[in-house]
C-alpha positions as CSV (number, residue, x, y, z in Angstrom):
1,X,44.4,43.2,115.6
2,X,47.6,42.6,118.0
3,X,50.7,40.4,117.0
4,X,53.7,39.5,118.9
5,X,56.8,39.4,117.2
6,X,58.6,36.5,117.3
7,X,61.4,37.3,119.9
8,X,58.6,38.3,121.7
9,X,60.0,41.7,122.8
10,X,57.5,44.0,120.5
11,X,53.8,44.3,119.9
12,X,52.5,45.1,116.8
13,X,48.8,47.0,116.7
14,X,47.0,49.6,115.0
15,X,45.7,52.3,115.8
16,X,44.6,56.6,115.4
17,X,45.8,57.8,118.4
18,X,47.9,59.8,116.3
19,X,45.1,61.9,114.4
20,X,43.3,62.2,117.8
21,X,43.6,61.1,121.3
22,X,39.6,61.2,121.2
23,X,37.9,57.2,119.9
24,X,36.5,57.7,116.5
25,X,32.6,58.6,116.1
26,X,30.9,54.9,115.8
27,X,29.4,54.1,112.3
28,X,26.1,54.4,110.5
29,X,24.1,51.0,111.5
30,X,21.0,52.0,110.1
31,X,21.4,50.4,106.4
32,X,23.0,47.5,108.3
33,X,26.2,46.4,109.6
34,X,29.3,48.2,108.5
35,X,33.2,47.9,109.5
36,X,34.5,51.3,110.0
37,X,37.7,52.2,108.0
38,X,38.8,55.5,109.6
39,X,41.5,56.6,107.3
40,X,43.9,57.8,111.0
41,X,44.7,53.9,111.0
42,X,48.4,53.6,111.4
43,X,50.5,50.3,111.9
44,X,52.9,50.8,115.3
45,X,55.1,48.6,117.0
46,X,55.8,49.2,120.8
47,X,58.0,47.3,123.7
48,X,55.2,45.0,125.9
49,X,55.3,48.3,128.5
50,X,53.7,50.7,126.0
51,X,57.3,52.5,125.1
52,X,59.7,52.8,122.3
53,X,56.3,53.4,120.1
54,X,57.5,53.2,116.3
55,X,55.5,53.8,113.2
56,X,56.1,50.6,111.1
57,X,53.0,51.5,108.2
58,X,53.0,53.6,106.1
59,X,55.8,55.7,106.6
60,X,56.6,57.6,103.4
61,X,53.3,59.7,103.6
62,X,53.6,63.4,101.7
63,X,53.0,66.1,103.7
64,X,49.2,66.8,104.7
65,X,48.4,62.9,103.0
66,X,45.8,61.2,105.5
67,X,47.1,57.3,106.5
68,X,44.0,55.9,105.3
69,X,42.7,52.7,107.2
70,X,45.8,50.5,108.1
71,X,45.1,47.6,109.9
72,X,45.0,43.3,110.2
73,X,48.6,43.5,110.0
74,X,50.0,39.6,110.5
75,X,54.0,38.9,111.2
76,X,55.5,36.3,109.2
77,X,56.3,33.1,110.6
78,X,60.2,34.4,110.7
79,X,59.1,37.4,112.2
80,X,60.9,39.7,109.5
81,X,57.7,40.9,107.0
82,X,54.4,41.9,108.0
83,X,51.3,41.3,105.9
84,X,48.8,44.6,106.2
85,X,45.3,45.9,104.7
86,X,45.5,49.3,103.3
87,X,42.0,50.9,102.2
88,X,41.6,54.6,101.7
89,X,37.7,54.8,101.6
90,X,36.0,55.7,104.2
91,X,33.8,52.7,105.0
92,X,33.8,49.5,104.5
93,X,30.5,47.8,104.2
94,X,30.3,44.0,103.6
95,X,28.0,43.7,101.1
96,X,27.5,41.7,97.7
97,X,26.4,45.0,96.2
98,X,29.3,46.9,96.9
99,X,33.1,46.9,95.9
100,X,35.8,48.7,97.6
101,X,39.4,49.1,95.8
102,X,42.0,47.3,98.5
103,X,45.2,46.6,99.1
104,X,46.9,43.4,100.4
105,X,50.8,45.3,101.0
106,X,54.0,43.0,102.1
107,X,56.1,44.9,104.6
108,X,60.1,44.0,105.1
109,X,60.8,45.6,108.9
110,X,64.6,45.0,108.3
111,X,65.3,46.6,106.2
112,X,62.1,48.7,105.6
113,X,60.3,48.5,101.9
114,X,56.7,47.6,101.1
115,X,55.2,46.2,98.4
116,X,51.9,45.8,97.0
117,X,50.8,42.4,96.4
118,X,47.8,41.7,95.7
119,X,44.8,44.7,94.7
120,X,41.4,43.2,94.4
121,X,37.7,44.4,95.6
122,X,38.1,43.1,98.9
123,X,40.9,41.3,101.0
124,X,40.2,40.2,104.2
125,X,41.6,38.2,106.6
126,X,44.7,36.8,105.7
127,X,47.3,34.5,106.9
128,X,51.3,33.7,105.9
129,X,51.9,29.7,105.0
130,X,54.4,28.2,107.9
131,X,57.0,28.4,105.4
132,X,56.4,32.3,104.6
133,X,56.1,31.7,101.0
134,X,52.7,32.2,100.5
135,X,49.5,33.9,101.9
136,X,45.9,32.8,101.8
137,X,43.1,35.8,101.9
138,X,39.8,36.0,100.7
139,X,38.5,38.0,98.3
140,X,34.6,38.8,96.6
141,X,34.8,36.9,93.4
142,X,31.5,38.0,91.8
143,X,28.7,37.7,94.5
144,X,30.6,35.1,96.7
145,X,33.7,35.1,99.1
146,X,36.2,32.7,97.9
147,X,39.9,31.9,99.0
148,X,42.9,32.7,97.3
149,X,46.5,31.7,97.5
150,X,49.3,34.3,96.5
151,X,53.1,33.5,96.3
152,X,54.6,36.6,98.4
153,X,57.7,36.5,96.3
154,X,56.5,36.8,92.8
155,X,53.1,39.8,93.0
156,X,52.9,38.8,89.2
157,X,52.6,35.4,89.6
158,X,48.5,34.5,88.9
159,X,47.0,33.4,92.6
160,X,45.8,30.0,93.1
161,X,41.5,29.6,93.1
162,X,41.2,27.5,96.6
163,X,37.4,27.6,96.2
164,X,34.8,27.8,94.0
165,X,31.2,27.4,94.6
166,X,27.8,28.8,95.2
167,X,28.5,29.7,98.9
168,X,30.7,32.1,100.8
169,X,34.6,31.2,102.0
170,X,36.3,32.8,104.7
171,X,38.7,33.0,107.9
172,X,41.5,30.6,106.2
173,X,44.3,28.9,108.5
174,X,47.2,26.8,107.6
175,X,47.7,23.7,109.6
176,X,51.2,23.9,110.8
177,X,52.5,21.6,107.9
178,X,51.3,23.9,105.7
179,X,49.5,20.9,103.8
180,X,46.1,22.2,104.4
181,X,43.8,24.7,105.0
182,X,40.8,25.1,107.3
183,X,37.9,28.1,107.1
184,X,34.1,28.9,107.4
185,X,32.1,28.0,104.2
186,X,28.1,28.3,103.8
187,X,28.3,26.3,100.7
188,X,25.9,24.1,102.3
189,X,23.4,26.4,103.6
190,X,24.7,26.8,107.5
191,X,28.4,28.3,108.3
192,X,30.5,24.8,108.7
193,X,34.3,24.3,109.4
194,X,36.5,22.7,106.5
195,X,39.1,21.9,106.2
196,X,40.5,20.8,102.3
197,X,44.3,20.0,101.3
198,X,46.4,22.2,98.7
199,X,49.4,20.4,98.1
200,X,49.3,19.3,95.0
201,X,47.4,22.6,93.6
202,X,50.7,24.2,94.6
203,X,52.7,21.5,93.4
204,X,50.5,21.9,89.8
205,X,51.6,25.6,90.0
206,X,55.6,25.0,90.8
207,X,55.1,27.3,94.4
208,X,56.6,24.4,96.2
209,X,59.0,21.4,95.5
């Protein structure tokens, strides 16, 4: 995943050049489909031309200490913090039957800190509020997918439930109010776009005034 930053004069991306200037070797398919999490994954930022190529995540690795897969990094709306997914297994298989430990990490780019902010089975996608106080990501809850809502100040605070039923919830967006949220549910049998208002869930939980 690629992200402009919000001046518009750096790129952000992943990627394991660094371990290898070689691609990866592709996956097992043969017990299904599987997302490959090569732990070589590191967060850069670049100018538009390909130079001034920074590491941005992680960057306080001990010496010898793999990466581990880095990736689905999203700038905030004020372009200051990055969200990021950091996994250290070695696949990633989406599948009921299966939970891998995952980490949902806020990164400040000036000045530079991380922080872990949400670890769960699985995390993935996610997306920043247009305010930048809160992220929505999905996570398995049991044998389903549902949504989640996380203040990104408080990593303590107890996440907001946006879903709860029989089906699978996923690829959340904010409207640009931030009032509501649309995503993919197969509650219904068939994969369907809805979109369902959160206001006054947050409201109930003092995230906004």
């Amino acid at each position: 995943c690629g992200w402009w930053y919000k001046n518009g004069k750096r790129v952000l991306f992943s990627s394991t050049h660094e371990a290898d200037a070689q691609c990866p070797p592709k996956p097992d398919f043969s017990k299904g489909y599987v997302w490959p999490v090569y732990p070589t994954y590191k967060i850069y930022s670049a100018k538009p031309d390909g130079t001034d190529l920074k590491v941005v995540f992680p960057k306080n690795l001990k010496q010898g200490e793999e990466p581990g897969y880095n990736a689905e990094s999203v700038v905030s709306p004020d372009g200051k913090k990055m969200a990021a997914f950091w996994n250290r297994k070695t696949e990633l298989a989406f599948s009921h039957d299966r939970q891998d430990l995952t980490g949902l990490w806020i990164i400040s780019l000036e000045p530079y800190s991380e922080t872990l902010l949400v670890r769960s089975a699985f995390i993935l996608p996610f997306g920043w509020s247009p305010d930048g106080k809160y992220l929505i990501y999905q996570t398995l809850n049991g044998k389903n997918i549902d949504l989640m809502i996380q203040s990104t100040a408080d990593s303590a605070a107890t996440p907001i439930q946006l879903t709860a039923d029989a089906g699978d919830n996923f690829d959340p967006a904010w409207s640009p109010d931030g009032r509501s949220i649309a995503f993919i549910t197969n509650r219904n049998g068939k994969n369907e776009l809805r979109s369902e208002e959160h206001t006054s869930e947050l409201q109930s939980h003092s995230f906004i005034s």
